[in-house]
C-alpha atoms as one frame of an Amber mdcrd trajectory, in Angstrom:
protein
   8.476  35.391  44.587   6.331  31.915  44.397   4.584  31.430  42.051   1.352
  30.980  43.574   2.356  34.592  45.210   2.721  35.802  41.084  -0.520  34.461
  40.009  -2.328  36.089  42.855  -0.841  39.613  42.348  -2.423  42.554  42.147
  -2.301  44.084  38.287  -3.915  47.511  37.024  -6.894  46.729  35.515  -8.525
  48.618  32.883 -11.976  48.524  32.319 -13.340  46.563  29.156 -16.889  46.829
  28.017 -18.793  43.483  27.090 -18.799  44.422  23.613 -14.964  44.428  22.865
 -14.644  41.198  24.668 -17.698  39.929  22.408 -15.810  41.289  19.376 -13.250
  39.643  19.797 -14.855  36.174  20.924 -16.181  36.672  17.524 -12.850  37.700
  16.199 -11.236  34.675  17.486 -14.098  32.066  16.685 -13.916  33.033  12.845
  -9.928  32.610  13.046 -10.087  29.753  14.641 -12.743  28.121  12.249 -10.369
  29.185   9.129  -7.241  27.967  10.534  -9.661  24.365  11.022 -10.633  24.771
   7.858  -6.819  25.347   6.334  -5.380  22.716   8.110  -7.480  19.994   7.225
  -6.709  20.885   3.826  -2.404  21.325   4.299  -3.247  17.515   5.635  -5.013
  16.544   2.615  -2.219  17.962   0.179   0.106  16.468   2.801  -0.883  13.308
   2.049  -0.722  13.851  -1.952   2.628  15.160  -1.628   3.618  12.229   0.687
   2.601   9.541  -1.809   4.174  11.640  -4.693   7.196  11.800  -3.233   7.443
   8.373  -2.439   6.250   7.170  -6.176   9.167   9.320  -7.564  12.142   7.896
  -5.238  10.548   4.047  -5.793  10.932   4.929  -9.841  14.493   6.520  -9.155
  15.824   3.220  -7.312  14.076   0.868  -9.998  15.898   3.077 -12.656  19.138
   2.890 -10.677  19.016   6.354 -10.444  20.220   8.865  -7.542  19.719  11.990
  -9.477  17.272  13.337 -12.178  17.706  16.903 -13.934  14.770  17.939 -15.595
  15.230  21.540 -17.367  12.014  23.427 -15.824  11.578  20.910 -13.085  14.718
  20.911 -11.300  16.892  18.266  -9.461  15.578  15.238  -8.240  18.028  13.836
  -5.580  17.665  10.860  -3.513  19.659  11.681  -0.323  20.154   8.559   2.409
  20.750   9.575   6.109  21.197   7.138   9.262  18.408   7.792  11.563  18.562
   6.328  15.162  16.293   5.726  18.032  16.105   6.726  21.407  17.418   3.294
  23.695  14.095   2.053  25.360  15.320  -0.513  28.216  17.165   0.606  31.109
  20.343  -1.468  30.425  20.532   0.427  26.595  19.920   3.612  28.319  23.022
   2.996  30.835  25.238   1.656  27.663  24.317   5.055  26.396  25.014   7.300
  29.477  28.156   5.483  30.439  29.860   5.728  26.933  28.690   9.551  26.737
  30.440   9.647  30.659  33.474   7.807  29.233  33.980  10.950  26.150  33.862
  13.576  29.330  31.660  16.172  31.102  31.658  18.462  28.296  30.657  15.699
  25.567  28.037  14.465  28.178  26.448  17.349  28.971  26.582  18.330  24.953
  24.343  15.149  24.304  22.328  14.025  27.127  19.261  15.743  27.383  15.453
  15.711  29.016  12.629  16.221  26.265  11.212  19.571  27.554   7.451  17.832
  28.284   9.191  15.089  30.212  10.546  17.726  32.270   7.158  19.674  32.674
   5.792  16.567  33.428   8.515  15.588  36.310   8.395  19.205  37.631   4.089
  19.189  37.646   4.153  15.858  39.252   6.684  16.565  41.977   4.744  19.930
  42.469   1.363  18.305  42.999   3.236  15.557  45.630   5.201  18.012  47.653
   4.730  21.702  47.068   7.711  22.699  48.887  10.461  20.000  47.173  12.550
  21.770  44.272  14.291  20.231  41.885  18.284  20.956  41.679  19.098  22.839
  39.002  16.029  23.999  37.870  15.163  27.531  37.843  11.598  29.026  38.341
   9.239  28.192  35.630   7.829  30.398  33.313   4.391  30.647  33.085   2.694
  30.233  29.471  -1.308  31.652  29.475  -2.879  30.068  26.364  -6.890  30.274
  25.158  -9.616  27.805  25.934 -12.729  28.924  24.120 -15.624  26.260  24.702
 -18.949  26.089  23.318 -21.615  26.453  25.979
């Protein structure tokens, strides 16, 4: 089935009254203002948290210090990783790929990967220029039905 063919099929409906859907406009509204509300202050304590956090491991490393005990307070542990980014230019990108192709399919296709909205993106695109072209190895999409609730 196409998808245009799912959207446009016929579902039982039941009946609603104007009320329930009001109820829950109103339902949704007050959520929705709360969860504003809530998040602007998780950002807030973010923020404070953030800047702790950062004032504690600058005192660690001027005390020369990778751990701290403290008897009610815990373990304070200053823990180093090796972060890398994604190459950017075209001739980084094929260094990449061709050493990944060089370890074998199965390493290859273990690490290379499209980000999910770059694929949306490529399969939306492609969609809007030529409805009937499909992309190897991509199955039907699923369809995702969010929410838009506008002021009038």
């Amino acid at each position: 089935m196409e998808l245009n063919e799912w959207e446009n099929e016929s579902t039982e409906k039941k009946e609603v009254s104007i009320a329930e859907i009001t109820q829950l406009m109103e339902n949704y509204r007050i959520a929705d203002a709360e969860y504003k509300k809530l998040s602007m202050e998780v950002k807030s304590i973010s923020v404070i948290r953030t800047e702790a956090g950062e004032a504690l491991m600058s005192l660690l490393r001027e005390a020369g210090l990778k751990t701290f005990s403290h008897p009610t307070l815990g373990k304070a542990t200053l823990v180093d990783k090796y972060t890398v980014t994604t190459p950017k230019s075209h001739s980084d990108k094929a260094k990449l790929f061709n050493w990944l192709k060089e370890k074998g399919d199965d390493f290859f296709y273990t690490y290379v990967s499209v980000n999910s909205q770059t694929l949306n993106k490529l399969y939306n695109d492609t969609l809007e220029d030529n409805p009937e072209e499909e992309i190897p190895g991509l199955q039907m999409p699923g369809v995702r039905t969010s929410l838009s609730l506008t002021k009038r």
